[in-house]
C-alpha positions in Angstrom: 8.9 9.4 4.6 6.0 11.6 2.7 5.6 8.3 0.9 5.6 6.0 3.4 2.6 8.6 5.3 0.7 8.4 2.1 0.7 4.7 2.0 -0.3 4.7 5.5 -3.2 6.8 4.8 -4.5 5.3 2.0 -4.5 1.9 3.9 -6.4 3.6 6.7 -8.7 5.0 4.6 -8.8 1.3 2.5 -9.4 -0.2 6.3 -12.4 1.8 6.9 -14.1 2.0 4.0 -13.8 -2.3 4.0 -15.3 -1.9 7.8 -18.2 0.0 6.3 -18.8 -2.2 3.4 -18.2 -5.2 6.2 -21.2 -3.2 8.6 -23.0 -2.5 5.7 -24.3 -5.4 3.7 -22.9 -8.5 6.0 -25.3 -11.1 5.9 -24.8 -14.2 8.1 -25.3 -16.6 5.2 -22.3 -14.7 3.0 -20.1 -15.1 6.4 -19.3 -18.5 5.2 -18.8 -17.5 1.3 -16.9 -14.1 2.3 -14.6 -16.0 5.4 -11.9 -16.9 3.1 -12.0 -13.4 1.4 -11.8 -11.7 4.8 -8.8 -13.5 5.7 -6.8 -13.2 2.5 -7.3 -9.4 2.4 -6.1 -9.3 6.2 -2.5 -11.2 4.8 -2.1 -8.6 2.1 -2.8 -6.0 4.8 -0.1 -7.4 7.0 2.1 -7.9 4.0 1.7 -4.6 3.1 2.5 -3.4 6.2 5.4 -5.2 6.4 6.7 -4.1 3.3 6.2 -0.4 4.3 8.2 -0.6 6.9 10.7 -2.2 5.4 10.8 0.2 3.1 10.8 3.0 6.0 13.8 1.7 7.4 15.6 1.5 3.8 14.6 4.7 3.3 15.8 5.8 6.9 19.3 4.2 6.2 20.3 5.3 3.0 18.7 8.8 2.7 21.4 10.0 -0.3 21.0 6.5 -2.3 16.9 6.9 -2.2 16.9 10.2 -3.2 19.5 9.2 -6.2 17.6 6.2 -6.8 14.4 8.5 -7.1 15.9 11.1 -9.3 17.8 8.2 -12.0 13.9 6.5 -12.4 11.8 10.0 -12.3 15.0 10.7 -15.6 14.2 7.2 -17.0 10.0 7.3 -17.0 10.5 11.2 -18.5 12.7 10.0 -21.2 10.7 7.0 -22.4 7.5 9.3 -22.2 8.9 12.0 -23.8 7.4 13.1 -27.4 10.2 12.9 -30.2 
């Protein structure tokens, strides 16, 4: 769940700093140009979304299995980093 806050906040933090940029330097004449943009980054914030709570519940569910899970890739990334 720590993850899924951290997600949460970064995508806040992603959300208003896009509304600044958005207040910021939003001409009328790049409306038009920047239209298409606007609505493709508002899909991949819904898809995101989506996928965090899905994730969430998951998570929720099958606490034991996550934490396994967790544990078996944190042993797989340390051996392949690891310095012979």
């Amino acid at each position: 769940m720590a993850l899924g806050k951290t997600l949460r906040t970064e995508l806040d933090e992603i959300r208003s700093e896009l509304s600044r940029l958005r207040e910021a330097g939003a001409a009328p004449k790049g409306e038009a140009a920047t239209g298409g943009l606007h609505e493709q980054i508002a899909e991949l914030n819904r898809l995101v979304q989506d996928m965090l709570e899905s994730a969430e519940d998951t998570i929720a569910e099958h606490p034991v299995a996550t934490v396994a899970g967790a544990l078996a890739l944190g042993i797989v990334i340390g051996r392949l980093t690891a310095h012979h």
